[in-house]
N, C-alpha and C positions, 0 to 999 in steps of 0.2 A: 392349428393355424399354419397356412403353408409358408412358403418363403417368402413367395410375393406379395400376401398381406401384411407379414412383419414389414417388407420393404415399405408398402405404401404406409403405415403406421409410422416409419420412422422420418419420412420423405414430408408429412405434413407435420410430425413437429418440429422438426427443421425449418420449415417453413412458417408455423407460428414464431418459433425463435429470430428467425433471420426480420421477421415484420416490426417483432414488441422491440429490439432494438434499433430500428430503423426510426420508429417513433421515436425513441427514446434519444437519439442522435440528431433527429431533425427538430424535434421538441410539438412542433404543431404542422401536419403534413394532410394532405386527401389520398386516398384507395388510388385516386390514378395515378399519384407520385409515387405512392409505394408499388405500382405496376410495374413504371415505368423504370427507377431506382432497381428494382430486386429481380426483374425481368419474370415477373410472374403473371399470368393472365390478371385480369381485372374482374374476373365473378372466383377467382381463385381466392384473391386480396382480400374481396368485399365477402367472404363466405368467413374468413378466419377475424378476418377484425370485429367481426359481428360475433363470434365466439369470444373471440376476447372482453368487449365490450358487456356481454352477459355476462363476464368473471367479474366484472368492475375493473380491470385491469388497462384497460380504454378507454374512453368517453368521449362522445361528441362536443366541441368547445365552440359551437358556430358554423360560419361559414369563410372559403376564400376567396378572393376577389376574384373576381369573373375573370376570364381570359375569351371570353368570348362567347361561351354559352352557361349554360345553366351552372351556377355557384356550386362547388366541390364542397360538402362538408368535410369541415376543419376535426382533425381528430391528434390527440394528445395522449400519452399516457397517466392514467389518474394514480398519480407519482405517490399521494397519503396512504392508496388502499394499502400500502404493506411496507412499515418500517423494516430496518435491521442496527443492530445497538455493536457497537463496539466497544474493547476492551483493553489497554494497552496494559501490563505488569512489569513493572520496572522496581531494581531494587530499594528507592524512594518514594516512590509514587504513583497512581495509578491514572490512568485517561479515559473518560469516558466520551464517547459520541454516539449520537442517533440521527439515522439518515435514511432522506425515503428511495422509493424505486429507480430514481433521476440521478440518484446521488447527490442530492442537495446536503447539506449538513444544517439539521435541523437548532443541533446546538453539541457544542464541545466542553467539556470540563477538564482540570487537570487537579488532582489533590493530592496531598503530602499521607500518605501511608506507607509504613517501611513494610517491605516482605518479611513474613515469617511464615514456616510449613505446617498450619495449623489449623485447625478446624475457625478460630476464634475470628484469624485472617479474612476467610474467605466468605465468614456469615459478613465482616463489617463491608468487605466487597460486594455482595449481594446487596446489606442495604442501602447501602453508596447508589447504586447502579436502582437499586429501585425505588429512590428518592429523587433522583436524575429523572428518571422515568418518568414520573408524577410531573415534575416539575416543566417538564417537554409537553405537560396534556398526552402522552402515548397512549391510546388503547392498545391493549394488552394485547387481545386475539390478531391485530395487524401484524406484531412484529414474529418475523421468520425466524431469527435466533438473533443470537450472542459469539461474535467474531472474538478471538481470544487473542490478544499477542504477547509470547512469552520472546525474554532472550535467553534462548538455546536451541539446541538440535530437536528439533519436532521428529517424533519417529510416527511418519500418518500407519505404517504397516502396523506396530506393536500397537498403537494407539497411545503415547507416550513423551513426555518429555525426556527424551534421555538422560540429556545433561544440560545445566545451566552455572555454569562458574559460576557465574555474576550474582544466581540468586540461592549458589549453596545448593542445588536440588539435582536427584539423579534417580533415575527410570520413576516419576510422577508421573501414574496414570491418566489417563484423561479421564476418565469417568472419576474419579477422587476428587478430581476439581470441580466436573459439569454438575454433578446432584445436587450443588445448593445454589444454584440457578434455574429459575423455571423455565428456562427457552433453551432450543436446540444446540449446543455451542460447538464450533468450529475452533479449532487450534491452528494457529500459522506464527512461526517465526518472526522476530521483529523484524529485521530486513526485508527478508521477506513481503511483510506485509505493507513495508513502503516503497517497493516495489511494481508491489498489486494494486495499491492509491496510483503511482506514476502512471503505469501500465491501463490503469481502467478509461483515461483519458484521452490516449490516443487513437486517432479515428482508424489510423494503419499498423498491421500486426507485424513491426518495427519490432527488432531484438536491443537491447540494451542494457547494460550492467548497471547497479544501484547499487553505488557506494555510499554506506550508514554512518554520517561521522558522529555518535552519539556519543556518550558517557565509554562506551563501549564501541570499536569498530565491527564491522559487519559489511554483507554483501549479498545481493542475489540476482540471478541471470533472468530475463524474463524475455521472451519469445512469442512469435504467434501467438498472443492473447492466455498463455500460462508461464507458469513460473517451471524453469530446471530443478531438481531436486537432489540430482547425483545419487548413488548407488546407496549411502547411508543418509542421505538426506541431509549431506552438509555442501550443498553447491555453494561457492559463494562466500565462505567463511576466512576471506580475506585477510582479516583482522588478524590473522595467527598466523601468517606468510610471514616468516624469516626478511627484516631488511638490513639487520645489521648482527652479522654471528656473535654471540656471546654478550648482547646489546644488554640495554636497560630490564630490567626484570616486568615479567607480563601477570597480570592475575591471573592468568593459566596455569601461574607456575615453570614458564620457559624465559626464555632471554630472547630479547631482539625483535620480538611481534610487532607486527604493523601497530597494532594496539596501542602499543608503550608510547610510540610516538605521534601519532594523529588522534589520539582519542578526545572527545570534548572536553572531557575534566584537564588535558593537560593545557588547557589556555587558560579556561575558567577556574582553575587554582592559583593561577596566576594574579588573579581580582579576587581574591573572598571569593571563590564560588561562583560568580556568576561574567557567564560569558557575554553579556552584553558588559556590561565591566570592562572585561578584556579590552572588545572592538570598539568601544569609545575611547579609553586609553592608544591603542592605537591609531585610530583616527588623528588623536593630539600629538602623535608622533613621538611619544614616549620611548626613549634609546631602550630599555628593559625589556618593552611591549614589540618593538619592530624587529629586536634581534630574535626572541622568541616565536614572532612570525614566519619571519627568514627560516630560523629551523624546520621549525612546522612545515614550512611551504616546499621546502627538499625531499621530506620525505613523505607528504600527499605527491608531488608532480612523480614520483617514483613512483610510487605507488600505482598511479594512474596510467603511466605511462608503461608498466609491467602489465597492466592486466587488460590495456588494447593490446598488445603485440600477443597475446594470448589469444583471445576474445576479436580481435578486430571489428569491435563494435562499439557505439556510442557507449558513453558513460553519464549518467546522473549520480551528481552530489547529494546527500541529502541528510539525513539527520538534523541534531543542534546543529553545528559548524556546519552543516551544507545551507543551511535557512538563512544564512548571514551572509554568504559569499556572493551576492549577485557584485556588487560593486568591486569584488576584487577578482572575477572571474576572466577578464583581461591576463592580468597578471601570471594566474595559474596556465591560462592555453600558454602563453608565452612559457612560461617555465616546461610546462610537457613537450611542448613541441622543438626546444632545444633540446630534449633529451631521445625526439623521435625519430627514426631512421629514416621512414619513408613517407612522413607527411613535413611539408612545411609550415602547415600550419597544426591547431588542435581544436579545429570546429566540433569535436565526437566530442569535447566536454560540455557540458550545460549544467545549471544549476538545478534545483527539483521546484518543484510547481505548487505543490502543498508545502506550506510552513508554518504547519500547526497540525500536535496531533497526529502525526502521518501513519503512525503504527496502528494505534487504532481504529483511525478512518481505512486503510488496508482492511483489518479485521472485519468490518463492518462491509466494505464493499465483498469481500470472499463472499460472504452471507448471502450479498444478493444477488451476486453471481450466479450463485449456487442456484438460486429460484429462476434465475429467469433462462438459464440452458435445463431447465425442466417445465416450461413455460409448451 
């Protein structure tokens, strides 16, 4: 095969890819809008959607209103022909989601399982996941895989969990875990993966940082339509930036991590545990709950305000504590942007968009990612 044929081979799935998400963007669209939109001949459009269409991948949903002559059939992506399930693994508990082509979220679970490194583990994770399953009506052969999200450094090169404080684990193969899973499984970083959730929704391939404020801090850079990975695969691992030398002790094992003091548990220890606790106590203006805020909010706006002047790019909040901030997201730009040199204001902060699940819905959109730039 010469040059020029690989070219035209790769120049039409391009082409198929650049179409199935154009559907998938517009939701219900005609061959001449996708001419028109993708700057592609119109027996070019109508040759490939017609191949799509025999995948089931497409389907005819109608007609659209005239404009003037003959009715354009209306065409859709047939969102059910191919689930993808996700995975979130957290030192308490695990998240399951299944979600189709569109990224609908067919349904979300979250259940109380502690981690442990054992075979025993991962069977009760499997029947978790393929009792969820059932319970979603999934047929089996639709879904593409099983998006995984661990907290720790994903090594995609070793194929490997390196390391996870949080869950006790270090150099965890990936194949150790994926065998007692019947679908294809993908590993991605928690951050990471809610990242990939923020990321999959916007229409423009916009750069912006996603700060994790969970039980555990975290971070990840995401760009043109992928995620940064840096040299070892730890872009992003904010959570262990030094902001106060010889500070509060970190599960790392070091003093002073971002971690120590933006992490969710340190609000939500504050209520028994639970962080809605916290933000209803402060809401009632509790002097315990406000000065504890106050802390808090010095060293996120630090924080925030360190890693645009780095970055000079948007920031998403997101984890626990990011999913509760809209109402006090005033507050914070105000805080950043007294601390910013060269903006008056700190419009680059925003809250995140999914708040619920974000890890494993990440994990589960990777999945379909994956299909549909091999589409």
């Amino acid at each position: 095969m010469n040059q020029k044929q690989i070219t035209n081979i790769e120049v039409k799935k391009n082409n198929r890819n650049r179409i199935f998400r154009y559907i998938c963007k517009c939701g219900t669209v005609s061959n001449p809008d996708i001419s028109y939109a993708t700057k592609m001949s119109l027996p070019t459009v109508t040759m490939l959607t017609k191949e799509l269409m025999a995948e089931g991948l497409v389907e005819e949903v109608g007609e659209l209103q005239s404009t003037g002559g003959r009715r354009a059939k209306a065409l859709a992506v047939a969102a059910n022909a191919r689930q993808a399930a996700g995975l979130d693994i957290t030192r308490h508990h695990i998240g399951l989601v299944l979600v189709n082509l569109t990224g609908e979220v067919i349904k979300y679970e979250r259940i109380s399982l502690p981690y442990f490194e054992t075979e025993e583990y991962y069977r009760s994770v499997n029947e978790n996941l393929e009792r969820f399953l059932d319970e979603c009506g999934a047929v089996r052969e639709r879904i593409l895989g099983l998006g995984i999200s661990f907290p720790g450094i994903i090594d995609l090169k070793k194929e490997l969990v390196s390391d996870s404080h949080v869950l006790g684990v270090r150099s965890l193969a990936f194949a150790s875990v994926s065998h007692f899973f019947a679908y294809p499984c993908f590993f991605i970083n928690d951050a990471n993966a809610g990242a990939y959730a923020e990321g999959s929704r916007l229409e423009t391939a916009e750069t912006f940082f996603y700060l994790s404020l969970s039980n555990t801090v975290g971070g990840a850079l995401f760009g043109d339509g992928r995620l940064e990975q840096g040299k070892h695969f730890r872009c992003g691992e904010v959570g262990h930036m030094t902001v106060v030398p010889e500070g509060e002790a970190c599960y790392c094992g070091k003093k002073g991590c971002l971690d120590a003091y933006c992490s969710a548990k340190r609000l939500a220890n504050f209520a028994d545990g639970s962080l809605d606790a916290f933000f209803e106590r402060l809401g009632q203006k509790d002097a315990d709950a406000v000065k504890l805020w106050d802390d808090y909010m010095t060293y996120l706006s630090l924080a925030i305000n360190n890693i645009h002047m780095i970055l000079d790019c948007d920031i998403i909040l997101g984890g626990y504590v990011g999913s509760c901030l809209e109402e006090h997201m005033q507050e914070i730009r105000d805080r950043v942007s007294r601390r910013n040199t060269f903006e008056e204001g700190a419009g680059f902060v925003r809250s995140c968009h999914y708040r619920e699940g974000t890890a494993a819905l990440g994990a589960a959109f990777h999945v379909i990612d994956d299909f549909v730039t091999r589409i």
